[in-house]
TIFIBA-708803 format. One line per 10 residues: number of its first residue (from 1); for each residue x negated, y, z of C-alpha. Coordinates in nm, 3 decimals. Example, Ala and Ser with C-alpha at 12.3 -4.5 7.8 and 13.67 -1.06 7.14 Angstrom:
BEGIN
1> -1.230 -0.450 0.780; -1.367 -0.106 0.714
//
This chain:
BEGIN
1> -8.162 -5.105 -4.802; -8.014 -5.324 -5.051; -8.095 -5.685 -5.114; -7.981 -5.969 -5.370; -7.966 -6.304 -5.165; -7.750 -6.631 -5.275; -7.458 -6.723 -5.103; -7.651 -7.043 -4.904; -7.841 -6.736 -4.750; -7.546 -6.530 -4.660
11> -7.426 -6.536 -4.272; -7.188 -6.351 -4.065; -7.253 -6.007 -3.982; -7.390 -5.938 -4.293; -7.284 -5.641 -4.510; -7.180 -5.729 -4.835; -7.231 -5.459 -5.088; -7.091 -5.644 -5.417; -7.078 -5.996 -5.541; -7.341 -6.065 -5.834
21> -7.276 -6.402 -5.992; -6.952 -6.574 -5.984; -6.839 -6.859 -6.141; -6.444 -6.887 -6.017; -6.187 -6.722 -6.209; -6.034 -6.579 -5.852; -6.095 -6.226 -5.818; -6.282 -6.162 -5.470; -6.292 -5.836 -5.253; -6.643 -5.757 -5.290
31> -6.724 -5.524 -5.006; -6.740 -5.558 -4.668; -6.862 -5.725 -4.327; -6.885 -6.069 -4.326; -6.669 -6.198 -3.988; -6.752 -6.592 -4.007; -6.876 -6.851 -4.112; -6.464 -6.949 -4.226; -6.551 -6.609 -4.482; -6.832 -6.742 -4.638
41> -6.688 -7.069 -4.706; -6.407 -6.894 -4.866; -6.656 -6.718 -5.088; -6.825 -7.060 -5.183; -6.497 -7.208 -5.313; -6.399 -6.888 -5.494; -6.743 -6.970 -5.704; -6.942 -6.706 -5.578; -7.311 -6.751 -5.607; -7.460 -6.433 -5.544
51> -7.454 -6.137 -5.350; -7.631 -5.794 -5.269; -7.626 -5.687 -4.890; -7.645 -5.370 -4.772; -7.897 -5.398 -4.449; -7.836 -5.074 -4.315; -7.479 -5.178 -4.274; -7.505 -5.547 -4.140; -7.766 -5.791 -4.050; -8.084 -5.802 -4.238
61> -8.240 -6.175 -4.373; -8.565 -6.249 -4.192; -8.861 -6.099 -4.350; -9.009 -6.434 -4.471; -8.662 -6.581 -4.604; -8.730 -6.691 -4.995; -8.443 -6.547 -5.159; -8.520 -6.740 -5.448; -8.463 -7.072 -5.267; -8.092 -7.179 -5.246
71> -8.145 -7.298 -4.897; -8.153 -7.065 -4.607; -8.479 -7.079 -4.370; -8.485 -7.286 -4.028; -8.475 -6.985 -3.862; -8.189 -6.843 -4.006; -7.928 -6.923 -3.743; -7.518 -6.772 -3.793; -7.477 -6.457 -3.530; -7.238 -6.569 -3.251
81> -6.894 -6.350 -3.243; -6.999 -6.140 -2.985; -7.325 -6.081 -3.070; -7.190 -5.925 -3.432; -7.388 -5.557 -3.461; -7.145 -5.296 -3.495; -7.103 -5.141 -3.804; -6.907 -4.856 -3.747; -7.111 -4.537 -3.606; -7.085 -4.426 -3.275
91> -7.175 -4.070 -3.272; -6.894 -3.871 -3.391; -6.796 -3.753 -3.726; -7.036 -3.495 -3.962; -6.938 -3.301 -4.214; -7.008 -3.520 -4.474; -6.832 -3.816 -4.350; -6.531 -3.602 -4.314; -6.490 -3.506 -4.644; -6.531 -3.848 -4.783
101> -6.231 -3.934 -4.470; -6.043 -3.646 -4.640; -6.065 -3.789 -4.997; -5.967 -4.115 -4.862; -5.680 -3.989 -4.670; -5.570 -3.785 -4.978; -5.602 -4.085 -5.210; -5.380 -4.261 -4.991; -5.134 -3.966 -4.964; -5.075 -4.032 -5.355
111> -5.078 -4.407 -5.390; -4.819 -4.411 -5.068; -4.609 -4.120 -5.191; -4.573 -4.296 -5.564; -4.506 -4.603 -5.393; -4.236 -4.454 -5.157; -4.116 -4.292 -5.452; -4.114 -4.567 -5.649; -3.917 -4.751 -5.407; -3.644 -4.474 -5.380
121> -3.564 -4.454 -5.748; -3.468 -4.829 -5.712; -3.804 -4.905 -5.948; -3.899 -5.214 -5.708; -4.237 -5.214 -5.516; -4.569 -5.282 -5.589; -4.819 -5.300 -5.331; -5.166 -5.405 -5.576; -5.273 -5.037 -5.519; -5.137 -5.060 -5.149
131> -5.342 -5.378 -5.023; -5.669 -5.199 -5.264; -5.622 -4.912 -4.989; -5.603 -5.124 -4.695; -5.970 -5.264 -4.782; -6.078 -4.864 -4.841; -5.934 -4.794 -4.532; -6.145 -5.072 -4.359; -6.489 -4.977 -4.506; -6.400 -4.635 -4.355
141> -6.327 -4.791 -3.998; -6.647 -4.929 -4.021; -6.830 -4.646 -4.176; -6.757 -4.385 -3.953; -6.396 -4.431 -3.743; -6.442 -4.102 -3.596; -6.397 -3.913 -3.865; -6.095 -4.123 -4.014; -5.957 -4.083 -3.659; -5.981 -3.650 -3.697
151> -5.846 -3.701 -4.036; -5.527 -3.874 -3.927; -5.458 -3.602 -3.597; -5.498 -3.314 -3.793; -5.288 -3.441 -4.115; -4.998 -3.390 -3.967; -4.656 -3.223 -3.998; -4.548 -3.217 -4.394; -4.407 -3.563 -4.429; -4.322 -3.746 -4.134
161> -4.256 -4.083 -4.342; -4.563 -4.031 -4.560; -4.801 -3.964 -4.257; -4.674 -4.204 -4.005; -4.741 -4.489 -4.285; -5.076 -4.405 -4.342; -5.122 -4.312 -3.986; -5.025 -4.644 -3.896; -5.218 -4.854 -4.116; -5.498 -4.648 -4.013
171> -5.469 -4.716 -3.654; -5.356 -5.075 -3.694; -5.699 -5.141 -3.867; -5.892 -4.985 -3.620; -5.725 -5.156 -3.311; -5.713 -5.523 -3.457; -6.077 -5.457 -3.577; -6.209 -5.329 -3.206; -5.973 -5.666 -3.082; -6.215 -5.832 -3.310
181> -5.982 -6.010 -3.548; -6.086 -6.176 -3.851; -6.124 -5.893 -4.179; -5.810 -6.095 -4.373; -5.602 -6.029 -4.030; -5.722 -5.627 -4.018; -5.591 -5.623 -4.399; -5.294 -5.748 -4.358; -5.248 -5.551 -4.040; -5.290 -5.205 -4.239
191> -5.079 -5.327 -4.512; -4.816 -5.376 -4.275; -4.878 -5.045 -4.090; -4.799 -4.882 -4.462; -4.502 -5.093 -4.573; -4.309 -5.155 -4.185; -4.101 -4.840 -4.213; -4.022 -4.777 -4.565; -3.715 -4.882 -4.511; -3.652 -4.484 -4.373
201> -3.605 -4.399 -4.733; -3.258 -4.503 -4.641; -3.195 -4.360 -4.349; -2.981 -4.038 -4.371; -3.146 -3.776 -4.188; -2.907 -3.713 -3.940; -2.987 -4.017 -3.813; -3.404 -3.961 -3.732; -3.356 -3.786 -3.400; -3.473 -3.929 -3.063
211> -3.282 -4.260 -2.974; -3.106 -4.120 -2.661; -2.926 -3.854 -2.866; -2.722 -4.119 -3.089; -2.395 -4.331 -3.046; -2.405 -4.674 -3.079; -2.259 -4.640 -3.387; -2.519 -4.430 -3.511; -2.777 -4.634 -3.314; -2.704 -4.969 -3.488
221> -2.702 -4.729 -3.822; -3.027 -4.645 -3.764; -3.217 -5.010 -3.633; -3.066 -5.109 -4.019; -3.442 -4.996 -4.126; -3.589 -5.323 -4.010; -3.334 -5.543 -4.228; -3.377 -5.250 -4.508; -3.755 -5.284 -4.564; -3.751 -5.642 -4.582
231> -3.467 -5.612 -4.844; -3.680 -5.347 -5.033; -3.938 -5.554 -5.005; -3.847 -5.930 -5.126; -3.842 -5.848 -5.530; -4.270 -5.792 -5.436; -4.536 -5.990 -5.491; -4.879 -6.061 -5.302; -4.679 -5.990 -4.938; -4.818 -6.226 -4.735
241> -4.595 -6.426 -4.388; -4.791 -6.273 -4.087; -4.676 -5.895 -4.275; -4.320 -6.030 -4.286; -4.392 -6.081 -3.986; -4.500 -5.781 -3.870; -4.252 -5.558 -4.026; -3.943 -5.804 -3.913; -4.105 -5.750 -3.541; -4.266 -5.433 -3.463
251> -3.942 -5.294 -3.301; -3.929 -5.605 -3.120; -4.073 -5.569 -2.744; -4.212 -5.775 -2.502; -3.966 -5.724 -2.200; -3.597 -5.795 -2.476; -3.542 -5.460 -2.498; -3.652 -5.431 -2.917; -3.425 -5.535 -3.171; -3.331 -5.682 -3.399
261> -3.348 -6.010 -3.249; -3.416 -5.889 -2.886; -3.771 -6.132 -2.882; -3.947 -6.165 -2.573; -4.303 -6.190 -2.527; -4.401 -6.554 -2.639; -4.183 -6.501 -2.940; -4.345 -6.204 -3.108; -4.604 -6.223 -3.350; -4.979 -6.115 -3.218
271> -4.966 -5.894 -3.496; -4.659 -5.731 -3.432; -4.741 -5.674 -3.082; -4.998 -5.450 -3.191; -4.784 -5.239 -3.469; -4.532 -5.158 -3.155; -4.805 -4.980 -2.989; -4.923 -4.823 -3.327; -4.577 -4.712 -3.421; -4.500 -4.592 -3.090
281> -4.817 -4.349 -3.083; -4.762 -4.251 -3.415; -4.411 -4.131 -3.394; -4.469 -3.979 -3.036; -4.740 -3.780 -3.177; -4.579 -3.630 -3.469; -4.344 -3.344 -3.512; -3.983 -3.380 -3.658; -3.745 -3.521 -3.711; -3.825 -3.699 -3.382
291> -3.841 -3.411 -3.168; -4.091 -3.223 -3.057; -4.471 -3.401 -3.100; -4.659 -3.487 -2.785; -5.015 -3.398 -2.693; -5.218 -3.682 -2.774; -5.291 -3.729 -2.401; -4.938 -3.773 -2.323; -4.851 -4.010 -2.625; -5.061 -4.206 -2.445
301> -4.943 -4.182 -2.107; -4.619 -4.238 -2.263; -4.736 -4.541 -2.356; -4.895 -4.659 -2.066; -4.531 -4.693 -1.853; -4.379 -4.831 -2.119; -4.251 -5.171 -2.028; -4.160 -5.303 -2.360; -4.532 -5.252 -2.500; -4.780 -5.480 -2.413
311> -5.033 -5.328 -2.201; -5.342 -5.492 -2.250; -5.288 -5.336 -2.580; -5.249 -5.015 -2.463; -5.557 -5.048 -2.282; -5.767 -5.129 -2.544; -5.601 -4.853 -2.757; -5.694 -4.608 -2.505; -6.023 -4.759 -2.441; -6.089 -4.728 -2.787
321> -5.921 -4.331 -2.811; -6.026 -4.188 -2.482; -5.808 -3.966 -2.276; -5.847 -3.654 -2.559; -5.924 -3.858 -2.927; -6.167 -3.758 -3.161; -5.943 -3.500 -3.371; -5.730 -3.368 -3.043; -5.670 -3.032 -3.022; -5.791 -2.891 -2.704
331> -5.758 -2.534 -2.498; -6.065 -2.460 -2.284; -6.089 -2.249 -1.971; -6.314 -1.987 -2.168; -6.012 -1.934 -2.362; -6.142 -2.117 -2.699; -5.951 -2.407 -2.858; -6.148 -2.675 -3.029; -6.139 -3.000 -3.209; -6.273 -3.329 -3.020
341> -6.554 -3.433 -3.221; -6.689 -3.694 -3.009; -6.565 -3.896 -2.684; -6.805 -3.939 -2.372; -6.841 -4.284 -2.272; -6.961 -4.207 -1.984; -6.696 -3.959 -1.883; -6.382 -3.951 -2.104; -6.288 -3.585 -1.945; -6.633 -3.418 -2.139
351> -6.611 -3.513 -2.485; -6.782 -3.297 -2.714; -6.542 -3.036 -2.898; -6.609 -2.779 -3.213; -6.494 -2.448 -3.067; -6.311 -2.228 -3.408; -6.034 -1.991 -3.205; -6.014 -1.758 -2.962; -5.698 -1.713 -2.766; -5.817 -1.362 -2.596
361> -5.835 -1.262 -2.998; -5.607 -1.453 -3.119; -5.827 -1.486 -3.455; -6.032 -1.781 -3.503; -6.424 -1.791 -3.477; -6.744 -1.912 -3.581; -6.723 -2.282 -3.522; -6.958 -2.412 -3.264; -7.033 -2.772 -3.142; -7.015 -2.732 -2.773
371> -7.137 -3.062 -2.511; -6.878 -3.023 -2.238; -7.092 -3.299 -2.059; -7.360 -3.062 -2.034; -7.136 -2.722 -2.001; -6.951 -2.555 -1.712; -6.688 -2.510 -1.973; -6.434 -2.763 -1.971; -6.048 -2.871 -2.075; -5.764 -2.719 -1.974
381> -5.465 -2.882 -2.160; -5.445 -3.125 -2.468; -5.221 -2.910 -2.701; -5.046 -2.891 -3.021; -5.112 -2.623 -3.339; -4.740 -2.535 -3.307; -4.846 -2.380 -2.936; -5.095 -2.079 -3.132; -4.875 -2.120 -3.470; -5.179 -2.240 -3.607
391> -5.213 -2.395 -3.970; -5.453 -2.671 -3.852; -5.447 -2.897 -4.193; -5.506 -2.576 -4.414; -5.778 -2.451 -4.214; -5.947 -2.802 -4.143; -5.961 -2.895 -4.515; -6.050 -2.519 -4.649; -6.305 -2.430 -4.334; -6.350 -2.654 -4.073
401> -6.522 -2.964 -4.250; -6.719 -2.745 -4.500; -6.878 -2.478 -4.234; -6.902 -2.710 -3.893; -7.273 -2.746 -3.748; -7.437 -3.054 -3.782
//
């Protein structure tokens, strides 16, 4: 339910659908939840007067507030940080909210692949359309993670660059949201998880194999993509510190061993503390040129012994994921693969999955939602497409998201 209330009347947790009346000349993102009381104010000096809410999205005024009064009612008290209402849906994805992921995720193929592009042909960078995305990408966290989340697994494999950005600035939205950051922060996080590595443009291709297989000559070659992104980078506008920050850091770790300034813990950037964990599942997940791509529940055991990422981090990542994430691809002991559609708080080993293939056949199948919670069917193995020389994206986007039971 939408409602037009003035900005006295606004308080955190409150969705904000699109600003009204304005009287600044600064242009102001005009969707979204609102974090603080630090927001609002920011809205107030920007000249904004009024707004229309969204209630289903946020917190609803109390039924007898005056909206035609400038002042907000006695009762009206700001919601404590903690005691925000989540946004973001908690029951898996549907088949709607996939395809609206889907557009999303191709939008951002195109605006990424231009920009890349752009950057390539020496044409200088951009990044209006880039930090427009981030904010999409947001309202999608909120909306319905889940089905972002599938989006991101199963887009996979044609462009490791191209993914891993948007991957990245997927994930680093969704983590520094969940660690409850402030929606300017979870921006800027996302922008950086798009621009940190587009410094790879440079990198000759012999060069993007796993670490351990390089000389030190070729090692030092290859670390240049910090320094290279940040040179790519300088001629643009609207790049805010903490995502300097961020990209100049996210290869840093906590322990010395990053480069390339070797930073220890107290020395890194919050920020970029949580792009090394991003980057790190990313790349471990995905297929060439860095080897062979891991099943998503050993990306994230990977992670979990890594010394150099900070594991409180990784805890809340994989808090957040569950053992098998919403999008996993999954072999069962009835001999079906399926797609996690949903994690089990209660139990992280029964997610729900959508069954589509049959390994007996070796032809897919009618696609079924199947409660492992509540069947004697359960996981076997978290596996990748490669494994049944399955074309997952092709068959997700043509079959999966259009036919899947509600």
């Amino acid at each position: 339910m939408l409602r037009c209330i003035t900005i006295d009347e606004l308080l955190p947790g409150m969705y904000v659908n699109q600003v009204l009346d304005d009287t600044g000349k600064v242009k102001v993102r005009s969707k979204g939840v609102v974090r603080s009381e630090k927001v609002i104010e920011v809205l107030r000096a920007k000249g904004v007067e009024r707004v229309e809410i969204d209630c289903t999205k946020g917190l609803a005024p109390e039924e007898n507030t005056d909206t035609s009064n400038n002042q907000p009612t006695e009762s009206a008290e700001p919601v404590k940080q903690a005691d925000k209402p989540k946004t973001e849906k908690q029951n898996g994805f549907t088949s709607d909210s996939l395809q609206a992921a889907e557009a999303l995720y191709q939008k951002a193929v195109t605006i990424q692949q231009r920009f890349l592009s752009q950057l390539e042909a020496g044409k200088g960078a951009d990044v209006t359309k880039l930090s427009a995305l981030t904010q999409n990408i947001l309202e999608s966290v909120l909306d319905n993670k889940d089905a972002l989340m599938c989006l991101s697994m199963i887009q996979r494999g044609k462009d490791f660059l191209l993914e891993h950005s948007i991957n990245c600035s997927i994930y680093m939205a969704i983590l520094t949201n969940e660690l409850g950051y402030e929606q300017d922060d979870v921006e800027q996080a996302s922008l950086a998880g798009l621009l940190m590595d587009t410094g790879m443009i440079n990198v000759p291709n012999e060069l993007c194999v796993p670490e351990h297989q390089l000389n030190d000559t070729q090692r030092q070659a290859y670390r240049q993509h910090v320094s290279e992104s940040l040179a790519l980078l300088s001629q643009a506008e609207g790049i805010s510190d903490t995502v300097i920050d961020i990209i100049s850091q996210h290869q840093e770790r906590i322990d010395g061993s990053g480069y390339p300034n070797k930073l220890t813990d107290e020395l890194i950037h919050p920020l970029a503390k949580v792009a090394a964990v991003i980057d790190e599942f990313s790349r471990l997940g995905m297929a060439a040129p860095f080897g062979q791509s891991l099943p998503n529940n050993k990306v994230l055991k990977s992670l979990s012994q890594n010394s150099g990422l900070d594991q409180s981090l990784v805890n809340r990542l994989i808090g957040v994921l569950g053992i098998y994430p919403v999008g996993s691809l999954v072999k069962l002991s009835s001999g079906k693969l399926g797609i996690v559609s949903q994690k089990n708080p209660s139990n992280l080993l029964t997610p729900v999955v959508m069954t589509f293939y049959s390994i007996n056949s070796g032809h897919y199948s009618e696609i079924k939602r199947l409660d492992l919670a509540k069947s004697s069917d359960e996981i076997v193995a978290s596996i990748g497409p490669e494994e049944f020389a399955l074309n997952l994206p092709k068959f997700f986007s043509e079959v999966f998201i259009h036919q899947m039971p509600g």
